[in-house]
ZALUMMAR-395309 format. One line per field, with one value per residue: residue in three letters; z, x negated, y of N, C-alpha, C in turn. Coordinates in nm, 4 decimals. Last residue first. Layout:
% ZALUMMAR-395309
gunu: ALA,...
n_w: Z,...
n_u: X,...
n_v: Y,...
ca_w: Z,...
ca_u: X,...
ca_v: Y,...
c_w: Z,...
c_u: X,...
c_v: Y,...
END
This chain:
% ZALUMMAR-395309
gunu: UNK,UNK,UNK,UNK,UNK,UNK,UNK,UNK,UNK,UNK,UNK,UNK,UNK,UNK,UNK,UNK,UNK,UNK,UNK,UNK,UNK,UNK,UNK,UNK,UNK,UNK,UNK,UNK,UNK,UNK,UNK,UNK,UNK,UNK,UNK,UNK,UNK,UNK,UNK,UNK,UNK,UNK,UNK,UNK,UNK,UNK,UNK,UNK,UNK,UNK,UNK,UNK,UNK,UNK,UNK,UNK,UNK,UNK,UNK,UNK,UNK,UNK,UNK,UNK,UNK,UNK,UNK,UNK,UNK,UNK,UNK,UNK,UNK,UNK,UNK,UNK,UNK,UNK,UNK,UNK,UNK,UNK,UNK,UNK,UNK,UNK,UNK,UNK,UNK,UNK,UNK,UNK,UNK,UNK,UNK,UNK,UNK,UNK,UNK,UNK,UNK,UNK,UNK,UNK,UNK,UNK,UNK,UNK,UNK,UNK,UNK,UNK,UNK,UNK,UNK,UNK,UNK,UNK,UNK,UNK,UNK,UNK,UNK,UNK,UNK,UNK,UNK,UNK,UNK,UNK,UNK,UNK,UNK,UNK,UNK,UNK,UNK,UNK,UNK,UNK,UNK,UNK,UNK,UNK,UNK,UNK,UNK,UNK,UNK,UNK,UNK,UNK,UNK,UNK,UNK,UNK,UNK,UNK,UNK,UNK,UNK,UNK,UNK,UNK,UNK,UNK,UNK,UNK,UNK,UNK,UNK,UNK,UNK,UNK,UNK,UNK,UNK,UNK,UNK,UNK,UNK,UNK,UNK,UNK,UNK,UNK,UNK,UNK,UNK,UNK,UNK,UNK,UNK,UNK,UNK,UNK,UNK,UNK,UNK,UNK,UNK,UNK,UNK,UNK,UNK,UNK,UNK,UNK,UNK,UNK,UNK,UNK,UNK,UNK,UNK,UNK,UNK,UNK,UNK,UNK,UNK,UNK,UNK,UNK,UNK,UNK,UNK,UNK,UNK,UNK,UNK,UNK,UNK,UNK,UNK,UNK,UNK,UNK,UNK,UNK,UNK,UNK,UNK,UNK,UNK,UNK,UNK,UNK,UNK,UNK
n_w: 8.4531,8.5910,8.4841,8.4175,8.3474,8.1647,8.0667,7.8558,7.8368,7.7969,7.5985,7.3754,7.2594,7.6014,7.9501,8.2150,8.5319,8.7480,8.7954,8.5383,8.2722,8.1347,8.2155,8.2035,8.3049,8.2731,8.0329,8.1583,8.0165,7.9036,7.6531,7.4832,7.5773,7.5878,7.3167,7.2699,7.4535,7.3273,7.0533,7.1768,7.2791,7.0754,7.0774,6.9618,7.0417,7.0867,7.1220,7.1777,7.1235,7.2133,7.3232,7.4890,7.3952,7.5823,7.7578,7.8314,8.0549,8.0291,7.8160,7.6575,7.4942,7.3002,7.2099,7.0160,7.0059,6.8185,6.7940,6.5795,6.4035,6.1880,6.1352,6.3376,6.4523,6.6736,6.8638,7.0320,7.3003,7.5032,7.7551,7.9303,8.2190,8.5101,8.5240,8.2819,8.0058,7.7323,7.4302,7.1833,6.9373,6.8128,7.0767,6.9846,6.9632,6.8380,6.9038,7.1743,7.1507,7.0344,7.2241,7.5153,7.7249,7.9759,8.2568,8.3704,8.6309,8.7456,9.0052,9.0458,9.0129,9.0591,9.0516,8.7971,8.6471,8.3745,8.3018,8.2742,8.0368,7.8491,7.8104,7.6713,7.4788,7.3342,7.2370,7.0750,6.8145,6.7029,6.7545,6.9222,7.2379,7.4006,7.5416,7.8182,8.0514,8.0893,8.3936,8.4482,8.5625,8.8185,8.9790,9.2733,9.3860,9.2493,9.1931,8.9534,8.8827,8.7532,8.5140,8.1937,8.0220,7.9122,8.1173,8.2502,8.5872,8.9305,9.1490,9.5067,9.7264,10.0164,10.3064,10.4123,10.3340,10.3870,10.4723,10.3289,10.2315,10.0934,9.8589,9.7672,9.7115,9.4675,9.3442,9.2602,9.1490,8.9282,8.7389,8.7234,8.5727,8.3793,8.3816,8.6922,8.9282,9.2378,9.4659,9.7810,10.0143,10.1452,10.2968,10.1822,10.0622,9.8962,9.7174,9.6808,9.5935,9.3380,9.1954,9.2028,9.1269,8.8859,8.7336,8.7039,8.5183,8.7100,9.0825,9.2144,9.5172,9.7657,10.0288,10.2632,10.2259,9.8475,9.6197,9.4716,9.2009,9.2630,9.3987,9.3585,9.1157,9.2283,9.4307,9.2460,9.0592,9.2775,9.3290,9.0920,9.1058,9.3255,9.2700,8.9397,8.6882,8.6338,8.5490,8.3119,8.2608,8.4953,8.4531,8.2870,8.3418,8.4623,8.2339,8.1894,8.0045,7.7640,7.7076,7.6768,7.4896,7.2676,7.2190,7.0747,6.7214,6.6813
n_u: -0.9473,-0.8861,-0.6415,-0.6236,-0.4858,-0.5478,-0.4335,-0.5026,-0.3215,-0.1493,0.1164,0.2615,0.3063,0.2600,0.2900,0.4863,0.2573,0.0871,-0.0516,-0.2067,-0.0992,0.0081,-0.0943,0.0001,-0.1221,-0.2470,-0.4804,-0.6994,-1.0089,-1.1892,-1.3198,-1.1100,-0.9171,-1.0514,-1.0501,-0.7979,-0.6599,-0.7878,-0.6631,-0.3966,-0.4817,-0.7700,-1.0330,-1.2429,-1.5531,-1.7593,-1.9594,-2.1347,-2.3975,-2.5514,-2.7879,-2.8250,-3.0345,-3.2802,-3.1266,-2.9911,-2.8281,-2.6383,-2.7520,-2.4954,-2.4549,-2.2245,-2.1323,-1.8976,-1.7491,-1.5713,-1.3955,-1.3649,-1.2738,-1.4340,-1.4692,-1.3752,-1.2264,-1.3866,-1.4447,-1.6887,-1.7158,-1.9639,-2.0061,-2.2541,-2.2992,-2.2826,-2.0314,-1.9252,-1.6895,-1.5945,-1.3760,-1.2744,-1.1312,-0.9561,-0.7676,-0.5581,-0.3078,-0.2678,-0.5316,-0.4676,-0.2344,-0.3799,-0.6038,-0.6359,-0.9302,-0.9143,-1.0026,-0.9463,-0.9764,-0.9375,-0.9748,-0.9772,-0.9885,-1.3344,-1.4995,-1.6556,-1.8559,-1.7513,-1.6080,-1.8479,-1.9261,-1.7041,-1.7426,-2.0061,-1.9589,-1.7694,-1.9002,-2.1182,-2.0173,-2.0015,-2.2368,-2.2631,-2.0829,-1.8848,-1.6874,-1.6782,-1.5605,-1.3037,-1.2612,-1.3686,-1.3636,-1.3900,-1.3502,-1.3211,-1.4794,-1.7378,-1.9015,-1.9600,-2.2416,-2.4433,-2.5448,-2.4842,-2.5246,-2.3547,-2.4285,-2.7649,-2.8497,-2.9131,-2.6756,-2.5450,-2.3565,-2.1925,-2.1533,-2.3356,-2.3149,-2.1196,-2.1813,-2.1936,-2.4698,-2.4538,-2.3163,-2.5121,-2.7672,-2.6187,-2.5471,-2.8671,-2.9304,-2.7605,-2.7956,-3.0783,-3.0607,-2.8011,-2.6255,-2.5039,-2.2344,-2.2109,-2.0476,-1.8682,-1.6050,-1.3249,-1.2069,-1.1653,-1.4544,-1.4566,-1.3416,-1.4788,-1.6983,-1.6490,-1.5694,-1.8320,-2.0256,-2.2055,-2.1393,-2.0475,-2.0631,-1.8401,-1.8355,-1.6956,-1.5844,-1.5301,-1.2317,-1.1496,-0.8066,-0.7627,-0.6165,-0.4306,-0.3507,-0.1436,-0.2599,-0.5209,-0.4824,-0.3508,-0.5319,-0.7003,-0.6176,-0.5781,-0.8553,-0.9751,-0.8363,-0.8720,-1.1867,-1.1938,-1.3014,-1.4424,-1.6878,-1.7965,-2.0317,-2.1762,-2.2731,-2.4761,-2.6558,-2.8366,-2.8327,-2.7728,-2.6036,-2.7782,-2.9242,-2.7701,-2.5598,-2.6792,-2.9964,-3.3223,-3.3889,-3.6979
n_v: 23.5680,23.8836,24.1533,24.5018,24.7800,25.0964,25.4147,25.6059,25.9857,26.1657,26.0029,25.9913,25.7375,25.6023,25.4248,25.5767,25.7003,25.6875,25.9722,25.9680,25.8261,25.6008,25.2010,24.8997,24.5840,24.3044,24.1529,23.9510,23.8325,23.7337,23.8758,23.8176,23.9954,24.2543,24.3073,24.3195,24.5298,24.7359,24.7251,24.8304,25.0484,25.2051,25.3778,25.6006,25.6540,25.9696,26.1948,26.4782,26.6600,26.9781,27.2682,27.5260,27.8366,28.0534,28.3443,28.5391,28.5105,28.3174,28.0625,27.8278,27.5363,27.4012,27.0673,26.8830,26.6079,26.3620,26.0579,25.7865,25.4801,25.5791,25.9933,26.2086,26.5345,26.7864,27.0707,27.2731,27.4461,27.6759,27.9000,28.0845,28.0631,28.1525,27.9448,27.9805,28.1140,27.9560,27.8083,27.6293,27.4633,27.2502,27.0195,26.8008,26.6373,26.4179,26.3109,26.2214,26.0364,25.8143,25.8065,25.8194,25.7593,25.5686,25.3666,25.0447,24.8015,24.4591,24.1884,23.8419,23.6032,23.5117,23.7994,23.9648,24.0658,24.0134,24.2059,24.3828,24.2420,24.2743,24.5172,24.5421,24.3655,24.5413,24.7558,24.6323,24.5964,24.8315,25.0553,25.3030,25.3930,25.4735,25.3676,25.5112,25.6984,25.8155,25.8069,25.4575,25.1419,24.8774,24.6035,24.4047,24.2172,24.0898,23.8629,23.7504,23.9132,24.1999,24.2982,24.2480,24.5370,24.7396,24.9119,24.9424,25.1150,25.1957,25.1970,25.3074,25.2300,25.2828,25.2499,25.3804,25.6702,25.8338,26.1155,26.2854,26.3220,26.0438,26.1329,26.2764,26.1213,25.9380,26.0964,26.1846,25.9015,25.8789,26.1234,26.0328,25.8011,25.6796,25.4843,25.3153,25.2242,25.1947,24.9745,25.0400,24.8730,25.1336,25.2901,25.5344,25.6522,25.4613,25.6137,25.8400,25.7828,25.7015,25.9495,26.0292,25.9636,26.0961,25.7843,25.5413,25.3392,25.1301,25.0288,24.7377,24.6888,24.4786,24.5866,24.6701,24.5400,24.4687,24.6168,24.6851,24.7629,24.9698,25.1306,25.1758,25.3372,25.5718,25.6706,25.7601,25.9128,26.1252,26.1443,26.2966,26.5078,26.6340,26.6765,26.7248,26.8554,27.1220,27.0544,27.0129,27.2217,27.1490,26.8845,26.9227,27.0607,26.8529,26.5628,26.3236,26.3161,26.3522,26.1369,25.9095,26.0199,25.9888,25.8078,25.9446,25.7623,25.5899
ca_w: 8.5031,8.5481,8.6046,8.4051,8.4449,8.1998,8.1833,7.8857,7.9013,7.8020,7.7557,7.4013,7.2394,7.4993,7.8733,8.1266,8.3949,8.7009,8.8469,8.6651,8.3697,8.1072,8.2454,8.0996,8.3007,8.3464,8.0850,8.1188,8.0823,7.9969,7.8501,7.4587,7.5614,7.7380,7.4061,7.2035,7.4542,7.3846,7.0544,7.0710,7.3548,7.1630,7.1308,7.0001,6.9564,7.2065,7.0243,7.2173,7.1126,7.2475,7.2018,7.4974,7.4027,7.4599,7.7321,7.6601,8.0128,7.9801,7.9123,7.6178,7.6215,7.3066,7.3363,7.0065,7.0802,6.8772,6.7988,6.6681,6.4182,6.2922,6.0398,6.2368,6.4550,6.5543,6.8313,6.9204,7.2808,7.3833,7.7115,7.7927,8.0985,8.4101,8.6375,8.4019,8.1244,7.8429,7.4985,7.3066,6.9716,6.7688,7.0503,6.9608,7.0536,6.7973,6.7678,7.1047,7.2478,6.9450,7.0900,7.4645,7.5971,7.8517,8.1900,8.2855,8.5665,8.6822,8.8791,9.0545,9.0126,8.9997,9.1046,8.8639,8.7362,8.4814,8.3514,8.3670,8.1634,7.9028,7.8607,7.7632,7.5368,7.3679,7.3769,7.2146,6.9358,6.7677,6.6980,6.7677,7.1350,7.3250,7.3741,7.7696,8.0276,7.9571,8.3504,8.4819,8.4686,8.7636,8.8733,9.1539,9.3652,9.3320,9.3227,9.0605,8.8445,8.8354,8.6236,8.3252,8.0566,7.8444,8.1305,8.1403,8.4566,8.7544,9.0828,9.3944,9.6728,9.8929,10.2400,10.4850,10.3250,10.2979,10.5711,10.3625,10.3004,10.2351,9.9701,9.8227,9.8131,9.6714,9.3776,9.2809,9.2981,8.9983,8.8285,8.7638,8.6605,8.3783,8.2986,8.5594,8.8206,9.1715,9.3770,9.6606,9.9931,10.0629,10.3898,10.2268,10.2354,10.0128,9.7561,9.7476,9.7311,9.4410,9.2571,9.2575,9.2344,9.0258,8.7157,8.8083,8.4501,8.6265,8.9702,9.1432,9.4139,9.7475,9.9066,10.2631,10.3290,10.0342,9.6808,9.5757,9.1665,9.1411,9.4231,9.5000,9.1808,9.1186,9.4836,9.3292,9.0166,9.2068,9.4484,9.1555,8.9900,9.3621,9.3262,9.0569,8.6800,8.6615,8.7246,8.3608,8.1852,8.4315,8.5825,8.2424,8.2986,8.5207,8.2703,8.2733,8.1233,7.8184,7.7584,7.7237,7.6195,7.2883,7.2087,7.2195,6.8322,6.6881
ca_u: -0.8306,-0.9831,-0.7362,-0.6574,-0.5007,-0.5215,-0.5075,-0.4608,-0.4223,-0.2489,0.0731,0.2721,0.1874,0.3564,0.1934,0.4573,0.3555,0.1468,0.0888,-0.2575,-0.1681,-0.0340,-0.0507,-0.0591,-0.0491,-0.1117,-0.3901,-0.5357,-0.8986,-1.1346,-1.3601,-1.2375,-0.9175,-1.0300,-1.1704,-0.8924,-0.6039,-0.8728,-0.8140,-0.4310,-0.4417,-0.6229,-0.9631,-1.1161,-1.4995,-1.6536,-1.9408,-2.0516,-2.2599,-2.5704,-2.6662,-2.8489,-2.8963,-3.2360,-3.2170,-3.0236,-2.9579,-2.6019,-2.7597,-2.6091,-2.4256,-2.3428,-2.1397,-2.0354,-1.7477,-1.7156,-1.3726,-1.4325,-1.2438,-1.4524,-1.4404,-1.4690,-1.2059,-1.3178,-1.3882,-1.5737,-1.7059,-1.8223,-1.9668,-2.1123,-2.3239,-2.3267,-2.1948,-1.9432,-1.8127,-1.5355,-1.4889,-1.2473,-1.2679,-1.0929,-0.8061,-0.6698,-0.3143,-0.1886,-0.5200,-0.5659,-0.2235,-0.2554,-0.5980,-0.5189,-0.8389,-0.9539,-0.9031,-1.0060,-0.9037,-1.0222,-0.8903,-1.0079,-0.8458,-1.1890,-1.4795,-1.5147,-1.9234,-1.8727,-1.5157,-1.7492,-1.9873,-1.7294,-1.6141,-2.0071,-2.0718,-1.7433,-1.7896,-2.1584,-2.0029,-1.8739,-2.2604,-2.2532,-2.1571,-2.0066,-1.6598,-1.6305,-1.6607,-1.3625,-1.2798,-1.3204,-1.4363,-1.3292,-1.3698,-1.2279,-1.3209,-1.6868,-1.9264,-1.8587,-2.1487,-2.3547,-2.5848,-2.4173,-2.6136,-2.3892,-2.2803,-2.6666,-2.8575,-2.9274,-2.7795,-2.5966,-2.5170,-2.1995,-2.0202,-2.3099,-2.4255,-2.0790,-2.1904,-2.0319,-2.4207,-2.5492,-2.2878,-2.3447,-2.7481,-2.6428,-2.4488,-2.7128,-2.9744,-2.7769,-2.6968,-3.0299,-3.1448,-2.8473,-2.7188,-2.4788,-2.3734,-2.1695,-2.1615,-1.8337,-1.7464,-1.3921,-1.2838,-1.0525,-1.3655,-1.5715,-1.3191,-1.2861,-1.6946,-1.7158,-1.4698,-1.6954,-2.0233,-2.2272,-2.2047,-2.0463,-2.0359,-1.8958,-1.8007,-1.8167,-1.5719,-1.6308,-1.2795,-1.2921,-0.9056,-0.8078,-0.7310,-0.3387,-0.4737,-0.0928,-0.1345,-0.4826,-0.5243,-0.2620,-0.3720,-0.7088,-0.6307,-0.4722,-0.7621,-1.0336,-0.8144,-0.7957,-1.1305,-1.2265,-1.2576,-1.3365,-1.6860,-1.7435,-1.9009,-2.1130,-2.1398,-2.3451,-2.5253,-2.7689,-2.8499,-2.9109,-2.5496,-2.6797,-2.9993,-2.9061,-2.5238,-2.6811,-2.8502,-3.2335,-3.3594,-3.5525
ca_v: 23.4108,23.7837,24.0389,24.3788,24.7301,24.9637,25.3265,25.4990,25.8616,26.1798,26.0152,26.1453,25.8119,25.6558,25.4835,25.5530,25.7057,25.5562,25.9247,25.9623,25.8955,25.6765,25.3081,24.9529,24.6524,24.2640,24.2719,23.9614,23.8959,23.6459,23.8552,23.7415,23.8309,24.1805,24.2724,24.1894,24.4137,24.6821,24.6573,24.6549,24.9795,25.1897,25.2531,25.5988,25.5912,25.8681,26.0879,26.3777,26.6386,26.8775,27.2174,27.3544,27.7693,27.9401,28.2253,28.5676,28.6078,28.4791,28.0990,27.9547,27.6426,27.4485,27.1862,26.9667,26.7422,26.4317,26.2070,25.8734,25.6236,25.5233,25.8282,26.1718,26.3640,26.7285,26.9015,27.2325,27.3577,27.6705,27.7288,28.0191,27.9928,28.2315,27.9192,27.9231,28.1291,28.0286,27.9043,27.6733,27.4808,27.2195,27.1942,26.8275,26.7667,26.4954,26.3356,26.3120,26.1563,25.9049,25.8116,25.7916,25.8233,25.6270,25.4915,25.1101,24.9181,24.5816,24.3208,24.0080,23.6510,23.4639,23.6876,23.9930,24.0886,23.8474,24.1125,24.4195,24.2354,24.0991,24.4391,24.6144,24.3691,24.3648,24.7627,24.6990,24.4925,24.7926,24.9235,25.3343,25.2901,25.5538,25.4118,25.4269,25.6502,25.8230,25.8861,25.5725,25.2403,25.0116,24.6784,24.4969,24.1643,24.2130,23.9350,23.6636,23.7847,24.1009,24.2916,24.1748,24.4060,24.6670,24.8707,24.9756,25.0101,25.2273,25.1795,25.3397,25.1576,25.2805,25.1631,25.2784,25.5635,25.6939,25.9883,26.2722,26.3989,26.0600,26.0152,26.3289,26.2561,25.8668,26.0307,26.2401,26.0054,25.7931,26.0636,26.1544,25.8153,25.7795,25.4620,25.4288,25.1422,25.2635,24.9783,25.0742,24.9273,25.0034,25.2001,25.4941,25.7450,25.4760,25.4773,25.8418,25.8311,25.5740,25.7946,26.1137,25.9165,26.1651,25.9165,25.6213,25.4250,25.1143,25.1851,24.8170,24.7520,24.4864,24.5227,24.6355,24.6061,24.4163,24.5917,24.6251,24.6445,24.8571,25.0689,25.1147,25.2273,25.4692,25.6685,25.6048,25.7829,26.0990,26.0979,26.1286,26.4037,26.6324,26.5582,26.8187,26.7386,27.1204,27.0789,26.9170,27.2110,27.3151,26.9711,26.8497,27.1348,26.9074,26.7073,26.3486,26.2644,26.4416,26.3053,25.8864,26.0014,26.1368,25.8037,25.8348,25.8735,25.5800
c_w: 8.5761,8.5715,8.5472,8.5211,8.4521,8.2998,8.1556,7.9490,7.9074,7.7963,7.7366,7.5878,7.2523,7.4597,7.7258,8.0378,8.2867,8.5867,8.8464,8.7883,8.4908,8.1183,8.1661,8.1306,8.2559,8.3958,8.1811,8.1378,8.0688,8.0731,7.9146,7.6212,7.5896,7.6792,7.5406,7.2292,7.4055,7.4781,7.2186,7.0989,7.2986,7.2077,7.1570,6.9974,7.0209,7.0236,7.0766,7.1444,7.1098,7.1574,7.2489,7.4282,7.4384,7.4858,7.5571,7.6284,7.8766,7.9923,7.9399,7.7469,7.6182,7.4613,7.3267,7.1107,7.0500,6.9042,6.8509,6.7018,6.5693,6.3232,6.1734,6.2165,6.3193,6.5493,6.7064,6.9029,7.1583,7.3412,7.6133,7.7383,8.0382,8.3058,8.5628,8.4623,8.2218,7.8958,7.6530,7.3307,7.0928,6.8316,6.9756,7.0004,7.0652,6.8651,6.7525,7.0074,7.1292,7.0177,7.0290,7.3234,7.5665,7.7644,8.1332,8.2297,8.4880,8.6187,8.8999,8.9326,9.0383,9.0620,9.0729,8.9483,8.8516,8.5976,8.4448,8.4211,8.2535,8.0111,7.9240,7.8693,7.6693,7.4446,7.4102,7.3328,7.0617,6.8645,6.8296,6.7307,6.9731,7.2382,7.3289,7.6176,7.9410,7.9536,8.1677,8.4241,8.4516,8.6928,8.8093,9.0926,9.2552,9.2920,9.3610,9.1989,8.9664,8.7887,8.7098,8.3899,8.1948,7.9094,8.0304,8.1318,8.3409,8.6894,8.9595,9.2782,9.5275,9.8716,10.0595,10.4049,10.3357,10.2922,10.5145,10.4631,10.3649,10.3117,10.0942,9.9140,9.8640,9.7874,9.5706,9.3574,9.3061,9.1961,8.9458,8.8303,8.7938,8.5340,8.3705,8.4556,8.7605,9.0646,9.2557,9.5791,9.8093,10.0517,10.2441,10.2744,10.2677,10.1480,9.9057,9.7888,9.8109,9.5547,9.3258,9.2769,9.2890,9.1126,8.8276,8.7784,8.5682,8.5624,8.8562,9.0489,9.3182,9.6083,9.8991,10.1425,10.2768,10.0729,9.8340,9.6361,9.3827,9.1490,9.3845,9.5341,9.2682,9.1306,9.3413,9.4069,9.1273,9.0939,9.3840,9.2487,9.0118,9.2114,9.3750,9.1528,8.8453,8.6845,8.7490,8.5270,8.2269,8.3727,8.5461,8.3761,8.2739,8.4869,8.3518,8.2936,8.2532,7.9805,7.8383,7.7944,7.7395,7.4470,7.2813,7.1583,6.9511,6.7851
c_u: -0.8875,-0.9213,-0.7717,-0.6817,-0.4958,-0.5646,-0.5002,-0.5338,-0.4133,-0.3594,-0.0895,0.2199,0.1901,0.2515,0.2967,0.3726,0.3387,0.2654,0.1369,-0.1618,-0.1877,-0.0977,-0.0434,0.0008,-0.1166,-0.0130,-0.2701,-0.4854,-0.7670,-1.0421,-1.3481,-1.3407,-1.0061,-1.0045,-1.1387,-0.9748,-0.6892,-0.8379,-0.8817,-0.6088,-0.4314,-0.5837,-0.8256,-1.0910,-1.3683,-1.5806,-1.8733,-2.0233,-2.2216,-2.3797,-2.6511,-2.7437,-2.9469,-3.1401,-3.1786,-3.1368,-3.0130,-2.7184,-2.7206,-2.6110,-2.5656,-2.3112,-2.2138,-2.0108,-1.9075,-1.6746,-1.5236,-1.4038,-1.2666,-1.3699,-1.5011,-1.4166,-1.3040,-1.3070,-1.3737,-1.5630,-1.5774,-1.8052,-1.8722,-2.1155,-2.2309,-2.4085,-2.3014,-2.0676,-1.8060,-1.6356,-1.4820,-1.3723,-1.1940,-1.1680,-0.9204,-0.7163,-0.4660,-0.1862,-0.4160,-0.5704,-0.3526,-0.2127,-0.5011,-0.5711,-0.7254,-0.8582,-0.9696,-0.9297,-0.9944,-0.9740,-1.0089,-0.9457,-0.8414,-1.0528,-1.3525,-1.5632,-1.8028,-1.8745,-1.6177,-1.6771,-1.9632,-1.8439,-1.6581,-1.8734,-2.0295,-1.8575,-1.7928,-2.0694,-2.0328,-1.8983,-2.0830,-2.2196,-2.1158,-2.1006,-1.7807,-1.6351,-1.7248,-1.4718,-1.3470,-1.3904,-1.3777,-1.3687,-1.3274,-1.3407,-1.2559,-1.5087,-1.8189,-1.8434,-2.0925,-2.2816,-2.5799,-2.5515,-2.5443,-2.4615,-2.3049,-2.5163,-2.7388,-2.9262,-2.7812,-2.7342,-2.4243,-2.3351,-2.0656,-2.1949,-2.3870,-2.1735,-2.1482,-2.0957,-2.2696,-2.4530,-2.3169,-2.3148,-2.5888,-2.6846,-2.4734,-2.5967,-2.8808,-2.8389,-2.6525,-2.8930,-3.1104,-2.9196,-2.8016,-2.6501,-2.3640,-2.2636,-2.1086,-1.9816,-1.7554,-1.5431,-1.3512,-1.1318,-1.2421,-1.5124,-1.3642,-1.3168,-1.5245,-1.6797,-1.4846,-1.5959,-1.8715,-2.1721,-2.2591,-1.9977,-1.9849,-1.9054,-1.8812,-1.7628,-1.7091,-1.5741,-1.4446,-1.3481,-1.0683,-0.8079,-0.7338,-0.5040,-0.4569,-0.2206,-0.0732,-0.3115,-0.5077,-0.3309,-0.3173,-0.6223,-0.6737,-0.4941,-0.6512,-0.8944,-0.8647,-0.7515,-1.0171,-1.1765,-1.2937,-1.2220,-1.5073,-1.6706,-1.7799,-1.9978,-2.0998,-2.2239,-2.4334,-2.6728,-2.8199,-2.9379,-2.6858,-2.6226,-2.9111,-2.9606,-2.6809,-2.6361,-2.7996,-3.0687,-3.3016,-3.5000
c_v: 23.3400,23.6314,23.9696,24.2713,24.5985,24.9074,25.1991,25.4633,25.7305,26.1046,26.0677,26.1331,25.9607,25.7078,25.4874,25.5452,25.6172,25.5893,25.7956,25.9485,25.8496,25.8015,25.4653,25.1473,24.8171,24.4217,24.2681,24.0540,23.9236,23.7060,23.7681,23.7980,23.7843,24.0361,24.1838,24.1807,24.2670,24.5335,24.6425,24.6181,24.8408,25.0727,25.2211,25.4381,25.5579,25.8058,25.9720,26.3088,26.5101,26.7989,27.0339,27.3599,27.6157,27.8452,28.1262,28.4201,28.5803,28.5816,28.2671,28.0399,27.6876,27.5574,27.2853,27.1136,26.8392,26.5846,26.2761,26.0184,25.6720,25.4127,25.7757,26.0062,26.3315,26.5264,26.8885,27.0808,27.3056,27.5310,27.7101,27.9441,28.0135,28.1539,28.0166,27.8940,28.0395,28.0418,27.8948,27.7690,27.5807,27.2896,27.1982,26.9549,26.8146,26.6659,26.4287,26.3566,26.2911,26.0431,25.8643,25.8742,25.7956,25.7016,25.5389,25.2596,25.0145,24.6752,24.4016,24.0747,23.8188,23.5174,23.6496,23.8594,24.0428,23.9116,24.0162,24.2662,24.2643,24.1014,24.3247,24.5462,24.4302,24.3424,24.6166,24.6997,24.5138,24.7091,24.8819,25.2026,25.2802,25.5616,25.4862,25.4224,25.5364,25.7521,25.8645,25.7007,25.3785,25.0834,24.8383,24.5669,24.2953,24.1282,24.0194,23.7319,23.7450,23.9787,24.2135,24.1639,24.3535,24.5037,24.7459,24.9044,25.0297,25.1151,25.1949,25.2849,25.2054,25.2327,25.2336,25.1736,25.3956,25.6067,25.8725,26.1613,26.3832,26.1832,26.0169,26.2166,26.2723,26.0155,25.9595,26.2024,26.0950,25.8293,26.0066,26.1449,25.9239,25.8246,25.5715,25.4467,25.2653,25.2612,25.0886,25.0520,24.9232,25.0049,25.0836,25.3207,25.6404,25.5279,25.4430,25.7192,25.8510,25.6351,25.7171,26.0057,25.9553,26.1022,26.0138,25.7940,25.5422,25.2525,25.1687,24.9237,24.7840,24.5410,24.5547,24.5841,24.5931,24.5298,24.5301,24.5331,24.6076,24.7812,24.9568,25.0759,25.1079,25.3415,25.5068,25.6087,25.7121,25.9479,26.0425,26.0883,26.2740,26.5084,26.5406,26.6512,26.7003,27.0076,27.1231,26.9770,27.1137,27.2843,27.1031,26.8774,27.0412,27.0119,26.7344,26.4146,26.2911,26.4299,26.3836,26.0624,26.0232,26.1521,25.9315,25.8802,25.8276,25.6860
END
């Protein structure tokens, strides 16, 4: 059975090549919105679902919360706790490996957070319901949880099918398209500028909008109580880049 395309990709280290422009002046600007509207304790206990390198756990971390930062991907996972170490967060993060899919936790953290797209990767629908309802076990009663994803009608109407550019002496090209699903996939290829052998690789995110994921959180146990479109707290429309949501556990 082949591994899943997330399983390799997220374990690269080019995956920052192409990604390194999702900078932390974009982490700050969602935990400014965060911290406004989910209105965390002093010292909350947060879990980062779907981490990755750690970049949100460590804002959190710098403004006094303590932060679990979960992610599939091994590599990541050390990653995240070196940066940490080096900022001195030791002390207010824990980095671990596992799948979003399997309730790790239960009744422990007071907020939740998934971030950055991380979200929708799963070929078998019931997977997200899987993946929701373990976020929500991991809540203690009246906790929140925030989720930012795609904006689906945003994407569709502003698609770029393909792009280019250099980085980190890699060319990085990257085409889109929308596939039955309904899914959008990215195919990366990056080709080293010494004439090395290319890494092809491609993405596969299943679009969600704001009704379905309204029917996951039900069946969680959750209550949407608000529905953002960036990173500011804008409106969400189908001309907002982004849907945030912002849930609590009953």
């Amino acid at each position: 059975m082949p591994v899943p395309w997330y399983e390799d990709w997220f374990d690269s280290d080019l995956y920052e090549v192409v990604y390194r422009s999702r900078d932390e002046r974009d982490a700050e600007r969602l935990t400014d919105l965060i911290v406004r509207v989910a209105e965390p304790e002093p010292g909350a206990e947060i879990l980062d679902v779907g981490t990755g390198r750690g970049r949100h756990a460590r804002v959190f971390a710098r403004r006094g919360y303590h932060v679990t930062g979960l992610d599939l991907s091994p590599r990541a996972v050390e990653t995240a706790r070196q940066r940490a170490a080096a900022e001195e967060l030791a002390d207010r993060t824990a980095f671990v490996t596992g799948d979003m899919r399997v309730p790790l936790f239960r009744d422990r953290f007071s907020g939740v957070v998934n971030l950055f797209s991380s979200f929708g990767y799963f070929e078998r629908e019931a997977d997200h319901g899987r993946a929701v309802c373990a976020m929500a076990a991991a809540l203690r009663r009246g906790g929140w949880m925030v989720q930012d994803l795609l904006n689906p009608a945003y994407l569709r109407a502003h698609l770029v099918p393909e792009d280019e550019r250099e980085a980190d002496g890699v060319h990085v090209r990257q085409q889109r398209r929308l596939v039955d699903g309904p899914r959008v996939e990215k195919t990366i290829t990056l080709t080293p500028a010494d004439g090395g052998e290319p890494y092809v690789t491609t993405e596969s995110v299943r679009l969600l909008s704001r009704e379905e994921m309204a029917a996951l959180y039900q069946t969680a146990g959750l209550e949407v109580v608000g529905t953002y479109g960036d990173y500011g707290g804008g409106p969400y429309t189908d001309e907002s880049p982004r849907l945030i949501l912002h849930a609590r556990r009953a």
